[in-house]
SEMI-297966 format. One line per field, with one value per residue (C-alpha): residue in three letters; x, y, z. Coordinates in pm, whole numbers, plus 50000, padded with zeros to 5 digits. Layout:
BEGIN
resn <- Ala;...
px <- X;...
py <- Y;...
pz <- Z;...
//
This chain:
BEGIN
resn <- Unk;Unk;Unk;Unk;Unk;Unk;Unk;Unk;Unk;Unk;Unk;Unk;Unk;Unk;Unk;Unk;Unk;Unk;Unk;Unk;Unk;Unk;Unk;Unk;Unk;Unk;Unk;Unk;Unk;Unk;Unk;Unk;Unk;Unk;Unk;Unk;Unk;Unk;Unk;Unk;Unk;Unk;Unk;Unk;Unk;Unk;Unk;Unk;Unk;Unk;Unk;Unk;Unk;Unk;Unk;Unk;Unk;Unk;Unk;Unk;Unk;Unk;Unk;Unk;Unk;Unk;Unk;Unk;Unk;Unk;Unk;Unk;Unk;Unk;Unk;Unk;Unk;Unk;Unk;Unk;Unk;Unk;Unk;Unk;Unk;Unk;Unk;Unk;Unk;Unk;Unk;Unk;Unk;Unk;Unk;Unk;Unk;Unk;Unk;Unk;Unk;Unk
px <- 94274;94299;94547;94376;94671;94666;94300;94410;94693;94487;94215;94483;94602;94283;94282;94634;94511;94729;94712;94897;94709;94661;94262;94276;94492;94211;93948;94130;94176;93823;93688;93947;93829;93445;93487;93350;93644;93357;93251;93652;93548;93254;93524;93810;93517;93408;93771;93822;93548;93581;93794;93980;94024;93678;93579;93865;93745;93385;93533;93710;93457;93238;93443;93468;93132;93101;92681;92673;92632;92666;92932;92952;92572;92630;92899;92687;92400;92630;92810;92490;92353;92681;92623;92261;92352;92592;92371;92140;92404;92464;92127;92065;92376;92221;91904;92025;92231;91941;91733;91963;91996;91667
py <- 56755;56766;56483;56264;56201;56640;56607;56398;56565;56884;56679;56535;56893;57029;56788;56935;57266;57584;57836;58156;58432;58386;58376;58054;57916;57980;57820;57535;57482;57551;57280;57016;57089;57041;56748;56916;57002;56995;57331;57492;57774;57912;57889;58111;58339;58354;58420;58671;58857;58787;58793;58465;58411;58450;58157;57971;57992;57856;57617;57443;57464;57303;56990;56936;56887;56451;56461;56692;56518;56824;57040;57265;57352;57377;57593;57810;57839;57959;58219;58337;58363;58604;58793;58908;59016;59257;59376;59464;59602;59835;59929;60018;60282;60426;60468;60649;60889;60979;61045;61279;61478;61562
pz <- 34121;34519;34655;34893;35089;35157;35258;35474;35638;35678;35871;36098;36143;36225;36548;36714;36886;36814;37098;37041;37317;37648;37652;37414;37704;37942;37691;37654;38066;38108;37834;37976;38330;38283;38007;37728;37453;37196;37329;37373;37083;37352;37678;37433;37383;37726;37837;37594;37732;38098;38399;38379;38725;38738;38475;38621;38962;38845;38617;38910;39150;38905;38822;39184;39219;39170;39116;38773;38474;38242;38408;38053;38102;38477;38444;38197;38427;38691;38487;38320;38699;38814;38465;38528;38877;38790;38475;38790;38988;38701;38613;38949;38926;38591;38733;39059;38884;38605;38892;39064;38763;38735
//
């Protein structure tokens, strides 16, 4: 049988946050600076996979702004935006050089 008092204590450790890389770090900033620690898993990701001055850049510029309501969707939107351009950027690249092979 499970003490209740060690169900307990594993909740309450489950609320202290335990960064050990730098890209949780970065996650952690990010959800604190738009409001939204319920999302901090998705910002670690992000920064894992992206330039962190980048997010961090966004993430500021975003929690600036006084007139958002959601500044984690915001923030999403504009990242998502930056993403697609450069998926065009590159596209464009692959396309040029297929062409000139031919």
């Amino acid at each position: 049988m499970i003490n209740k008092d060690y169900i307990k204590e594993l909740k309450e450790r489950g609320k202290k946050s335990h960064i050990y890389r730098r890209f949780q770090l970065i996650g952690l900033e990010i959800a604190h600076l738009l409001n939204d620690e319920k999302h901090k898993a998705l910002y670690m990701g992000l920064a894992k996979k992206y330039d962190e001055g980048t997010l961090m850049g966004i993430a500021r510029d975003v929690s600036d702004r006084k007139n958002i309501k959601n500044k984690g969707g915001y923030f999403m939107k504009v990242l998502q935006s930056k993403a697609i351009l450069k998926k065009r950027i590159v596209l464009k690249k692959f396309k040029s050089k297929n062409k000139s092979k031919k």
